[in-house]
N, C-alpha and C positions, 0 to 999 in steps of 0.2 A: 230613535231613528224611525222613519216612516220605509216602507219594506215593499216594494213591488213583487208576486210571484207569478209570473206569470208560467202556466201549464197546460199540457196538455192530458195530463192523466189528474183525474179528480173524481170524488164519490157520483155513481155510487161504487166504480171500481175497486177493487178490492186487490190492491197489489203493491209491493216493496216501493215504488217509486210514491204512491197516495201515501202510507203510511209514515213515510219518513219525512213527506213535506208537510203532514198534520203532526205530525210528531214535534220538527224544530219549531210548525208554527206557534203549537201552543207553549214552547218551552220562551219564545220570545216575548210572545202577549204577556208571559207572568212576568217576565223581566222589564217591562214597561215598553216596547217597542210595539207601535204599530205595523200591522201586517195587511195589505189588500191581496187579495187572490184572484187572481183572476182567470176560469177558466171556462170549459166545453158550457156548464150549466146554464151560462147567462147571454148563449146564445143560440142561435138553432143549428141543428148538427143532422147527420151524416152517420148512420155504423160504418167504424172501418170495416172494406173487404176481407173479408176470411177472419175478422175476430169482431165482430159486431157489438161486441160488450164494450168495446173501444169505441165512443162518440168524438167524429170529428167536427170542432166551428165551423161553421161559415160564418168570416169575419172580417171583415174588411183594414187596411194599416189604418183608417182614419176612424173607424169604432175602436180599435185596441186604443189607437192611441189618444184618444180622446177621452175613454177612462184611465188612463195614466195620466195624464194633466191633470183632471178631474181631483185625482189624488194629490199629484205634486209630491211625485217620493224623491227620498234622499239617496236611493239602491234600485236597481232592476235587476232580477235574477231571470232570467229564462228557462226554465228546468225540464224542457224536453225537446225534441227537436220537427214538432208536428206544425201543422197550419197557423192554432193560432200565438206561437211563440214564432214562426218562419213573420208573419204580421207583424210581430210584435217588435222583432230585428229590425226590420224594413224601417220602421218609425224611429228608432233608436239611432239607424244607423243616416237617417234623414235629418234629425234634430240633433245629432252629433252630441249623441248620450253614450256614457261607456254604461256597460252591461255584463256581466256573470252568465256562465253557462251550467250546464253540470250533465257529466255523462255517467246517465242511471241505469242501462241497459244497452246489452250488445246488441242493437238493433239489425245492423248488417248481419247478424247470425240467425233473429227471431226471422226478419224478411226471408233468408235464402232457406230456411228451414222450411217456411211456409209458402214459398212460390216456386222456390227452384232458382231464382236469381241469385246469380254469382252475389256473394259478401261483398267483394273488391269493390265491383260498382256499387255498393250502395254508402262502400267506407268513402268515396266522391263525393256523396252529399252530406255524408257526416262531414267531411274537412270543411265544407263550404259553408255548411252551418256554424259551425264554433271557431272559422278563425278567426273574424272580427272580435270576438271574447276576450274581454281582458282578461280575465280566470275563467279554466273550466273546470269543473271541483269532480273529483272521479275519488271512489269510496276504496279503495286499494292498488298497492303498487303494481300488478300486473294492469289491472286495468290501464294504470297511468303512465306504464312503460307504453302499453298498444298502443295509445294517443299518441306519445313521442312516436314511434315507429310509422303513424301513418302521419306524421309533418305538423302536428299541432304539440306544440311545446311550452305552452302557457299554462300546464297541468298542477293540481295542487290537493292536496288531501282534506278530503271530508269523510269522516268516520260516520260510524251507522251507531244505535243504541238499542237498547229495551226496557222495557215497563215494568223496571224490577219491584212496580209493586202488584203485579199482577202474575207476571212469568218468574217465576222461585220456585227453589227446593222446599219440599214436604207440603206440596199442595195434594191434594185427597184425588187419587186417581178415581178418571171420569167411569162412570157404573155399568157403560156399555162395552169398557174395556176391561172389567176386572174377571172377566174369566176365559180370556179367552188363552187359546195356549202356547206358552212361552216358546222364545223369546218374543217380546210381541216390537213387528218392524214398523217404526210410523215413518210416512210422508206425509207434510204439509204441504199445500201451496195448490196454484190452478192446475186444473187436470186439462192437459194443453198437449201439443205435439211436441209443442219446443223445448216444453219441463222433461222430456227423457225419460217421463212414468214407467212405461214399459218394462225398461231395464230392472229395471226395482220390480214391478210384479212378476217380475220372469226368473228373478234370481233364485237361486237353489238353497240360498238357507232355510234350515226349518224353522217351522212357529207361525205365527201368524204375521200377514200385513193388513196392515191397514191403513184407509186413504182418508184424510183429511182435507175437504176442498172441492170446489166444483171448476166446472167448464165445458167446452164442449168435446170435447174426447170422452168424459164420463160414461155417458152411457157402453158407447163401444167395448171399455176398458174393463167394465163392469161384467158384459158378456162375455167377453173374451177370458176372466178370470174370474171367476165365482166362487172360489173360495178365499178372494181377500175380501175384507169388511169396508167399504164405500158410508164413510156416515155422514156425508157433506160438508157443508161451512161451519166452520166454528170460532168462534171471538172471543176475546175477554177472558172470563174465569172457566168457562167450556173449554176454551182453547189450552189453556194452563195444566187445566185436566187431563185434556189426551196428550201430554206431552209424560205428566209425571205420570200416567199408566203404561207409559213405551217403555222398553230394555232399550231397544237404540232408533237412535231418527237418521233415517235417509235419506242423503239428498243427491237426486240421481241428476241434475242437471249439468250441462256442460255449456251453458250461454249464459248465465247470469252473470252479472258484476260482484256482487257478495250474495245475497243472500241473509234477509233475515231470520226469518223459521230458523237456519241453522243457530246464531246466538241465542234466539228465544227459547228451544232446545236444551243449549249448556246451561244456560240461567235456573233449568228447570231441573238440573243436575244428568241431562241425558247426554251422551255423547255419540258423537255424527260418523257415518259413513258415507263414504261420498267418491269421486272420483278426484285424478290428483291434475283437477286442473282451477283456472280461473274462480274464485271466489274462494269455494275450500282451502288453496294452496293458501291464502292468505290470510286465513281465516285460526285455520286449525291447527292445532300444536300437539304434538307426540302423544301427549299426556289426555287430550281433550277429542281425539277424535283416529277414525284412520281413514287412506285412503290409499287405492290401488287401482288398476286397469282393469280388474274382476272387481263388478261391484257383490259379490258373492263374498268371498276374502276380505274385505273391507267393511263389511257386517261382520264377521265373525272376529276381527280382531277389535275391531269397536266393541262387541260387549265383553272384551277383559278391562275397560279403560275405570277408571274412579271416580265414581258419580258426586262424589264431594269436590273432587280435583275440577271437575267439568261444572259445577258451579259456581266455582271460587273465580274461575278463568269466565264465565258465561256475567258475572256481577261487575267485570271492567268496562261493560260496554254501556254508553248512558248517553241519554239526549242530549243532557246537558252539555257532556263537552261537544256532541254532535252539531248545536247548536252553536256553541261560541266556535265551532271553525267555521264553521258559516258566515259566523256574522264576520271574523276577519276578514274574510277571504272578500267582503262585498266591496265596492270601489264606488265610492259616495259621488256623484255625478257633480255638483256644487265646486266640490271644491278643483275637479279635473275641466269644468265649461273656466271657470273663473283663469284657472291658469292659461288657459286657449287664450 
């Protein structure tokens, strides 16, 4: 099957929505399907306002759609809901192509967080984005109940995975974490307003925290708390390391849709504290994680949890089938123009 992607978050970004569409894409290319991608890099962009690390296209509906001809796919997915996916609709929705959507982040919550703009008005252009969608694929059931609730009912399940060859139990805790002192609290992910860091370096358990990840809050956060440990970005086998050096990984957010760190985390045999909403709630299980309205209390019952239990639970989560709901869920254009 030939596989259009069209996005608007792509390297060198570094965040759950890039990983997860490099993640299925490579699981497809092994499986023999071609995959084009088409994003911000292969045209000239724009920093988004107030997250600059965010490049936006300038692109025209007749350059998108001109390399989707070019290609001549069998699938279009749309996997965000920026300019040049808004292009990419327009063309689809002109040459009366069906099209896949997939909602990867609360954006109405990243925006009002970061502007002061009511959520509600921004859930207006999320509806207008994704009704025309024949599927919009959303990585958990709250997520996918909020869809139904705000009028789009075409919702469908795509799970998340991890690199259980990379993130696993009894990897060799990373050397800059081995002395510091217990319990030691990790965060993953950008250090942003909308990630809810704060709460986590403010909380009252003892031991140590420490922050994995950059952004632009860092420095601030960094001031602001100087006895957590800030050791920036970390990938691959680095990353695997600060996880198996944690007692527990925290996840202080309240806007995410899931949440990878947190599986990559259990995989690594750690278990989560979190708050008991959106992502965690659907994520985490008695036995693998806790959560409470005190992210305080939700660290301290996190590190009673069984760190074999939290990897056994963290090893169900895999590309692959991540992957094959994807490709279900796509709606082959051919054979829906032919029935026209």
């Amino acid at each position: 099957m030939r596989i259009a992607i069209v996005t608007d978050a792509w390297e060198p970004q570094v965040n759950g929505v890039v990983r997860t569409l490099q993640s299925v894409r490579r699981v497809l290319e092994a499986h023999g399907h071609g995959v084009m991608v088409i994003s911000p890099d292969l045209f000239h962009s724009l920093p988004c306002p107030t997250y600059p690390e965010i490049r936006l296209a300038i692109a025209s509906v007749s350059r998108v759609g001109g390399l989707l001809e070019e290609f001549d796919p069998d699938a279009i997915h749309l996997a965000t809901e920026g300019p040049l996916c808004v292009a990419a609709r327009r063309w689809c929705l002109r040459n009366d192509f069906p099209f896949t959507t997939a909602y990867h982040t609360q954006f109405p919550d990243y925006v009002s967080a970061r502007s002061g703009v009511p959520a509600e008005w921004i859930w207006r252009y999320i509806r207008w984005f994704h009704e025309p969608s024949s599927t919009i694929l959303a990585s958990t059931p709250s997520i996918r109940q909020s869809l139904v609730d705000h009028g789009l009912k075409q919702v469908r399940h795509w799970g998340r995975g991890v690199d259980l060859s990379t993130f696993r139990a009894g990897a060799e805790p990373l050397s800059a974490m081995r002395d510091l002192r217990g319990p030691v609290q990790l965060y993953v992910g950008r250090v942003a307003v909308e990630k809810n860091l704060e709460a986590f370096l403010a909380s009252s358990h003892p031991g140590t925290k420490v922050v994995v990840g950059d952004g632009p809050a860092r420095a601030t956060l960094a001031a602001r708390y100087p006895e957590a440990r800030f050791l920036g970005a970390m990938f691959g086998e680095a990353l695997a390391q600060a996880y198996a050096a944690a007692d527990v990984f925290v996840f202080p957010s309240k806007t995410d849709t899931f949440g990878l760190v947190m599986i990559e985390a259990l995989a690594c045999g750690v278990p989560v504290a979190a708050y008991p909403v959106t992502g965690p709630i659907d994520v985490l299980t008695p036995e693998t994680g806790a959560m409470d309205a005190d992210l305080t209390v939700a660290i301290g019952e996190a590190l009673t949890k069984d760190r074999a239990a939290c990897a056994a639970y963290g090893r169900s989560f895999t590309w692959e089938a991540s992957a094959a709901q994807f490709l279900h869920a796509l709606v082959q254009i051919r054979p829906v123009r032919e029935a026209a």
